[in-house]
PyMOL Python script that loads the backbone (N, CA, C, O; Angstrom):
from pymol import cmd

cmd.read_pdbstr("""\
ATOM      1  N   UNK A   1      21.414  17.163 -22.349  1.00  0.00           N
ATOM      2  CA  UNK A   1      21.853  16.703 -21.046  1.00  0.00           C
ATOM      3  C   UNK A   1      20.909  17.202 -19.941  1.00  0.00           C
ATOM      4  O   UNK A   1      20.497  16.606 -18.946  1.00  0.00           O
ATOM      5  N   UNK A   2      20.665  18.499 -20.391  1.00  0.00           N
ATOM      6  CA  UNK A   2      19.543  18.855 -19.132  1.00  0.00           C
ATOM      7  C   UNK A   2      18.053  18.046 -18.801  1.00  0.00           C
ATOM      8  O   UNK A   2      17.435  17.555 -17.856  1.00  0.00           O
ATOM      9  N   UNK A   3      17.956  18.246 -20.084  1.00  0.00           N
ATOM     10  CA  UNK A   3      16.819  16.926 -20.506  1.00  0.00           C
ATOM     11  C   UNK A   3      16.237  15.980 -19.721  1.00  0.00           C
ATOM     12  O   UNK A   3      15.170  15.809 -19.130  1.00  0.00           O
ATOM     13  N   UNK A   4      17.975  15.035 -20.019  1.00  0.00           N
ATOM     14  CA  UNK A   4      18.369  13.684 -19.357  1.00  0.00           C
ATOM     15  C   UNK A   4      18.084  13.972 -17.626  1.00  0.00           C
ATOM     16  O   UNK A   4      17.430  13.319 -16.813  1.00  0.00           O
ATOM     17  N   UNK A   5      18.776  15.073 -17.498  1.00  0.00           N
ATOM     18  CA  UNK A   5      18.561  14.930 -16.055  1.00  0.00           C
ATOM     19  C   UNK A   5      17.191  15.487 -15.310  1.00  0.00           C
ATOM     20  O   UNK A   5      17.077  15.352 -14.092  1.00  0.00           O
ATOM     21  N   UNK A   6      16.324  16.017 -15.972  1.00  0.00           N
ATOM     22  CA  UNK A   6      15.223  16.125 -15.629  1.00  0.00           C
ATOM     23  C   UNK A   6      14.338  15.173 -15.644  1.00  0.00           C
ATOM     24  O   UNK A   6      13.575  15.134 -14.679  1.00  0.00           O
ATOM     25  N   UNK A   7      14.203  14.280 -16.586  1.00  0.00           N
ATOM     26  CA  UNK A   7      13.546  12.718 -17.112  1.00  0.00           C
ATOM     27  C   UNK A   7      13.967  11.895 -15.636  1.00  0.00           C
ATOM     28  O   UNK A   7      13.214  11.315 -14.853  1.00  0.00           O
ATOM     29  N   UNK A   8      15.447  12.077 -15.577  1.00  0.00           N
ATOM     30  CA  UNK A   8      15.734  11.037 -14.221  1.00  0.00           C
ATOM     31  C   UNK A   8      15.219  11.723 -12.995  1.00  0.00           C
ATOM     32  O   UNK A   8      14.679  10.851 -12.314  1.00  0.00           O
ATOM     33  N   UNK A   9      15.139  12.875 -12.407  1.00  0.00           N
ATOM     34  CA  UNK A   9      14.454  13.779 -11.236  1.00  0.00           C
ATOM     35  C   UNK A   9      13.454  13.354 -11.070  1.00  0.00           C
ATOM     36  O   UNK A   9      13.142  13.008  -9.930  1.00  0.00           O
ATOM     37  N   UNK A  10      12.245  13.163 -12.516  1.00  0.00           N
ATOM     38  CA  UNK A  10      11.074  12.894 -12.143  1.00  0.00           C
ATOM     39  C   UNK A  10      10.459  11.352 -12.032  1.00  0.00           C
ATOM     40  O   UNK A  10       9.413  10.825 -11.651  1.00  0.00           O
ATOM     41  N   UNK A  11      11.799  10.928 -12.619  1.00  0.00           N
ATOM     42  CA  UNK A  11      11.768   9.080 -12.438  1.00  0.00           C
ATOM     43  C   UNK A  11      11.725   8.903 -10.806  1.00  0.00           C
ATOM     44  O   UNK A  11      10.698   8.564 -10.218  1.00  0.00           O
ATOM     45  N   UNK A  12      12.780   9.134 -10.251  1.00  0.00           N
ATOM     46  CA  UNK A  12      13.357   8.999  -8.949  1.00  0.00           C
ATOM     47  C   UNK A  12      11.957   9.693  -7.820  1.00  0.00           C
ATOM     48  O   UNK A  12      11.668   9.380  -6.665  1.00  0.00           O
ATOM     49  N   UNK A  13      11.488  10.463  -8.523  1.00  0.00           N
ATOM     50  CA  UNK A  13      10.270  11.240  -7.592  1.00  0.00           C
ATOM     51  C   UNK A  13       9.094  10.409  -7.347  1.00  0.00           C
ATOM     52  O   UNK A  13       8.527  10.078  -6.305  1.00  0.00           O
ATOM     53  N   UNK A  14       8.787  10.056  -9.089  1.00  0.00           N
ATOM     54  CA  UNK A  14       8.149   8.705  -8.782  1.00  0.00           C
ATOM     55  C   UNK A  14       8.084   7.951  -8.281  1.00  0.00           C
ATOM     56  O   UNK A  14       7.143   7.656  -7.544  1.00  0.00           O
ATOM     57  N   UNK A  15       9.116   7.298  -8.489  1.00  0.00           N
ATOM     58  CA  UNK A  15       9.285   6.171  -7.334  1.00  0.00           C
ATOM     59  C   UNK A  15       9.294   6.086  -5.936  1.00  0.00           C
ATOM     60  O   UNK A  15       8.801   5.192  -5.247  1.00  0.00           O
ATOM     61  N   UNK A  16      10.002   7.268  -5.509  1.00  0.00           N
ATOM     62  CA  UNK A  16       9.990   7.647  -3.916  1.00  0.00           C
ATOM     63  C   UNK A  16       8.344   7.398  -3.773  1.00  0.00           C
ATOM     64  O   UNK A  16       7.905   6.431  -3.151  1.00  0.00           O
ATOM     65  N   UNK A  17       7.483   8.391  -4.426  1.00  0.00           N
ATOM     66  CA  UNK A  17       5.793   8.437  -3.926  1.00  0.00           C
ATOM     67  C   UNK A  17       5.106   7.339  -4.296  1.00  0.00           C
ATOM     68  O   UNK A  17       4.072   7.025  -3.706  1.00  0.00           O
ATOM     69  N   UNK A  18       5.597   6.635  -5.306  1.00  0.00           N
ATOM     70  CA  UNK A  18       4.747   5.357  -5.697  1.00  0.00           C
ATOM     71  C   UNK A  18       5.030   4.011  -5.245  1.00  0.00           C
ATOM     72  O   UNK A  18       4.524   3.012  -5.756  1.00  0.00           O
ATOM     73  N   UNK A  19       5.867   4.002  -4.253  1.00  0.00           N
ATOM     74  CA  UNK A  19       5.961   2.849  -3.452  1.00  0.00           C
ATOM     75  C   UNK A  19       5.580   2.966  -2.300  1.00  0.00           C
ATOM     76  O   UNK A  19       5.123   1.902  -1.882  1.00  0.00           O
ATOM     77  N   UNK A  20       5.546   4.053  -1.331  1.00  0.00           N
ATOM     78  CA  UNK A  20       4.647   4.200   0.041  1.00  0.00           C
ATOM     79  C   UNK A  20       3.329   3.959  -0.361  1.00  0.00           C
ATOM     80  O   UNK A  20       2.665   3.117   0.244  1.00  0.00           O
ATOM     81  N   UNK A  21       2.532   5.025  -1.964  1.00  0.00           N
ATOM     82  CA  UNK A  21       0.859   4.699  -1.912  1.00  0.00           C
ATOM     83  C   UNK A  21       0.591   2.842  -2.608  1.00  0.00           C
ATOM     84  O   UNK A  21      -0.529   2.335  -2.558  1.00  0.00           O
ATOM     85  N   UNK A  22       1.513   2.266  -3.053  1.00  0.00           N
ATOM     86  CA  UNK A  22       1.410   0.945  -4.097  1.00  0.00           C
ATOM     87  C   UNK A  22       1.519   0.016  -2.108  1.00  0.00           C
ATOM     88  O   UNK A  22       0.915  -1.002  -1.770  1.00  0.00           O
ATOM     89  N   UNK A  23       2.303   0.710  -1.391  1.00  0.00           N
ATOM     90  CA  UNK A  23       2.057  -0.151   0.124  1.00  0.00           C
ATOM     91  C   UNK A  23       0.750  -0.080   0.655  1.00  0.00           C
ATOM     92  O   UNK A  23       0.060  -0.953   1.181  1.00  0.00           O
ATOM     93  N   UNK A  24       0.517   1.196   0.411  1.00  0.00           N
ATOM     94  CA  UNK A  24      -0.965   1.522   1.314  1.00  0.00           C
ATOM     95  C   UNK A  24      -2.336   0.945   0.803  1.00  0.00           C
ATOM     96  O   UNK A  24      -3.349   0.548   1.378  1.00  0.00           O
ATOM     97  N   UNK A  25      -1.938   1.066  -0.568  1.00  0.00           N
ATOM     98  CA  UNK A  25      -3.143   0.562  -1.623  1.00  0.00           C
ATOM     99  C   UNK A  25      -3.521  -1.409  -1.199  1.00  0.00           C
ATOM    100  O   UNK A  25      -4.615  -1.970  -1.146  1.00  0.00           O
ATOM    101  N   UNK A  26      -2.241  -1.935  -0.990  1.00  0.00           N
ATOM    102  CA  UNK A  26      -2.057  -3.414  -0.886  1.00  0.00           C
ATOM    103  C   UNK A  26      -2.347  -3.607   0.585  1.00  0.00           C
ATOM    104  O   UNK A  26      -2.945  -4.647   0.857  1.00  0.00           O
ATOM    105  N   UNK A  27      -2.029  -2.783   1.609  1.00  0.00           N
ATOM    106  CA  UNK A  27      -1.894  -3.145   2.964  1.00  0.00           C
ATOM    107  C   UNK A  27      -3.532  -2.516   3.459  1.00  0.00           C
ATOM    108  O   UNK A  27      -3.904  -3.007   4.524  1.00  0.00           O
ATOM    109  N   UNK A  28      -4.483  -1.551   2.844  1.00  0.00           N
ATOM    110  CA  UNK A  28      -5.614  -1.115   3.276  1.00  0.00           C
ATOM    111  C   UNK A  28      -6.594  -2.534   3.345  1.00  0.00           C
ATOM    112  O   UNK A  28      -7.343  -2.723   4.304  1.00  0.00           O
ATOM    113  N   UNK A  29      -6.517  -3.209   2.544  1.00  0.00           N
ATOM    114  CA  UNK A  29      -7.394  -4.089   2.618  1.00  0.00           C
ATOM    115  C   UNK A  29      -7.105  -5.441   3.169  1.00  0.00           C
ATOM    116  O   UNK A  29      -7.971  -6.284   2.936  1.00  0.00           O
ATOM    117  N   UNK A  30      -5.940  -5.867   3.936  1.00  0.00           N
ATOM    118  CA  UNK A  30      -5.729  -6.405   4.906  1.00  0.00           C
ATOM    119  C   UNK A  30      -6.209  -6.229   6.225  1.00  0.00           C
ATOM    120  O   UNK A  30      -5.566  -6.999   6.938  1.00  0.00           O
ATOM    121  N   UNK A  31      -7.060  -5.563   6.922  1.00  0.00           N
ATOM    122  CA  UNK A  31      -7.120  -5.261   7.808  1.00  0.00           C
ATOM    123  C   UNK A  31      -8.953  -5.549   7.897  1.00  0.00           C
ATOM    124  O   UNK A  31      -9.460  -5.646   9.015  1.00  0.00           O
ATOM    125  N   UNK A  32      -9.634  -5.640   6.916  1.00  0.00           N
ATOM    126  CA  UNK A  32     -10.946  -6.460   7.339  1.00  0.00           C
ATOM    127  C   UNK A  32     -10.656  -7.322   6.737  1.00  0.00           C
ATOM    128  O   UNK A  32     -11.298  -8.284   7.159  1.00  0.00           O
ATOM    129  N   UNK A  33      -9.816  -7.703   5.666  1.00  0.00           N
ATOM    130  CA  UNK A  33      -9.778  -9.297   5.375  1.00  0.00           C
ATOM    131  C   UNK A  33      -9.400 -10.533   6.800  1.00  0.00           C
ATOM    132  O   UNK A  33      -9.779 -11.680   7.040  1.00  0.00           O
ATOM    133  N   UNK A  34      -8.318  -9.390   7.606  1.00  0.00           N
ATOM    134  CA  UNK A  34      -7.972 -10.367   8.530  1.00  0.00           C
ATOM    135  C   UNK A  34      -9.244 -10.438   9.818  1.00  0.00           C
ATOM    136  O   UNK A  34      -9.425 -11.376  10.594  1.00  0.00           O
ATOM    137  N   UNK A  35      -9.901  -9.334   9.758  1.00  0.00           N
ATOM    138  CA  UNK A  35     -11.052  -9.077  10.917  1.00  0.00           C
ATOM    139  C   UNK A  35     -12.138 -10.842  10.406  1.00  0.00           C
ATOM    140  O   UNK A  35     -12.406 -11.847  11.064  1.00  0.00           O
ATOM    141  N   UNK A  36     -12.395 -10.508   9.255  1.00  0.00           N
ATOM    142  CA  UNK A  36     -13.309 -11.823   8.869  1.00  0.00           C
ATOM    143  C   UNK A  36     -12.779 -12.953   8.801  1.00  0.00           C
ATOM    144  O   UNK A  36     -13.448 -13.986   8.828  1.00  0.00           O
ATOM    145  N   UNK A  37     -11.291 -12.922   8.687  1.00  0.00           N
ATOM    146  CA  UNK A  37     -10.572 -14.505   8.746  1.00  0.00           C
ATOM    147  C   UNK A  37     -10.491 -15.161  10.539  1.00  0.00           C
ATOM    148  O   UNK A  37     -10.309 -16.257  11.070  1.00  0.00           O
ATOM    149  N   UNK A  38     -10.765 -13.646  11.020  1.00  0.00           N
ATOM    150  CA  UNK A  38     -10.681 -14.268  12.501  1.00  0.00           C
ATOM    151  C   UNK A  38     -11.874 -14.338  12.872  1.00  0.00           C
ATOM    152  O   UNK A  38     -11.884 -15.337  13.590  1.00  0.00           O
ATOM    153  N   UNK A  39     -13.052 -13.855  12.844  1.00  0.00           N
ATOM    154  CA  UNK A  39     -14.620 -13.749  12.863  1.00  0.00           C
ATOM    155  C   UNK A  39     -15.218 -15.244  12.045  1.00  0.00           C
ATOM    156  O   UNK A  39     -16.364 -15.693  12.035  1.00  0.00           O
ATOM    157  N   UNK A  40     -13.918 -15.803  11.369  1.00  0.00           N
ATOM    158  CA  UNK A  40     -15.059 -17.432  10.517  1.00  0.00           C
ATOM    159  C   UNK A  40     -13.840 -18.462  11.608  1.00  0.00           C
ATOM    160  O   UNK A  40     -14.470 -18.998  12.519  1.00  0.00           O
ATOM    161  N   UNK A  41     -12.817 -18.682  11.634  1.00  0.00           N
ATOM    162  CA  UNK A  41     -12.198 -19.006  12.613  1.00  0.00           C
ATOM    163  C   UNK A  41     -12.292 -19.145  14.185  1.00  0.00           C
ATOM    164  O   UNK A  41     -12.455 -20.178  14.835  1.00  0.00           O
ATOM    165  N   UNK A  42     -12.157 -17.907  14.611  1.00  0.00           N
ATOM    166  CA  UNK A  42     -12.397 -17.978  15.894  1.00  0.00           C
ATOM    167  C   UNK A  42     -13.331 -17.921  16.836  1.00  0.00           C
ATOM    168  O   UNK A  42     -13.313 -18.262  18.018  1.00  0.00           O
ATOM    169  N   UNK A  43     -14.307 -17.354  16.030  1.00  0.00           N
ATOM    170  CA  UNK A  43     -15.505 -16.724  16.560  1.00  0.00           C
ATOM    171  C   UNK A  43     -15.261 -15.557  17.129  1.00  0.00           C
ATOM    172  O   UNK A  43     -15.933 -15.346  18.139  1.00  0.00           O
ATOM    173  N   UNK A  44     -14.678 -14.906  16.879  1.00  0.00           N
ATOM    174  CA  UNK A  44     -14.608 -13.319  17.620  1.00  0.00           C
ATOM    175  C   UNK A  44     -15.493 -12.461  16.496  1.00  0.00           C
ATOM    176  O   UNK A  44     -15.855 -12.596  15.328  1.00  0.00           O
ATOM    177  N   UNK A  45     -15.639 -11.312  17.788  1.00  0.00           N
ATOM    178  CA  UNK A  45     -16.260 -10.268  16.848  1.00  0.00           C
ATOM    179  C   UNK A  45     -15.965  -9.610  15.731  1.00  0.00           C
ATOM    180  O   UNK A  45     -15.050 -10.315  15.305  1.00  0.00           O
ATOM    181  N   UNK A  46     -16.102  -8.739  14.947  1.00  0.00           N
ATOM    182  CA  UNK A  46     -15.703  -8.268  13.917  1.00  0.00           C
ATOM    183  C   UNK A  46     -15.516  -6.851  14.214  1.00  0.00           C
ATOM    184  O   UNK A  46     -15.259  -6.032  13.332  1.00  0.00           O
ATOM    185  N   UNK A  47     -15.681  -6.469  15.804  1.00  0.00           N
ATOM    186  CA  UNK A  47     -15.595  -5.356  16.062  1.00  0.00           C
ATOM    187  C   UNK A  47     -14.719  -5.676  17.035  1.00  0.00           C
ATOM    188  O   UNK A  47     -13.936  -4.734  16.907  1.00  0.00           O
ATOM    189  N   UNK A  48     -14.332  -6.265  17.830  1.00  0.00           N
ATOM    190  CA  UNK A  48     -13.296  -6.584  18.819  1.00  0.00           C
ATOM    191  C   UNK A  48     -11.994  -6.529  18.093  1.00  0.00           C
ATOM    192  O   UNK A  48     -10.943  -6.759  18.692  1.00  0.00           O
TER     193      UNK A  48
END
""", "prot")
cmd.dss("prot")
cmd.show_as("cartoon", "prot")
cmd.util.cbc("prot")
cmd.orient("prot")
């Protein structure tokens, strides 16, 4: 039983930390994808 509940502690831990970095990992590279979608579009800078 102690086992059990240690297996689930470190499940639950997991998950807490691996869904903020699985956001950050997906959301980091949005941010020059959208710089160049607006730079072939709009003509703005890529630094503006």
């Amino acid at each position: 039983m102690e086992l059990l509940l240690q297996i689930f502690t470190i499940l639950i831990m997991a998950v807490v930390g691996g869904l903020p970095c699985l956001y950050m990992l997906l959301s980091l590279p949005a941010v020059p994808i959208w710089k160049i979608y607006r730079s072939c579009k709009y003509h703005i800078s890529f630094w503006d």
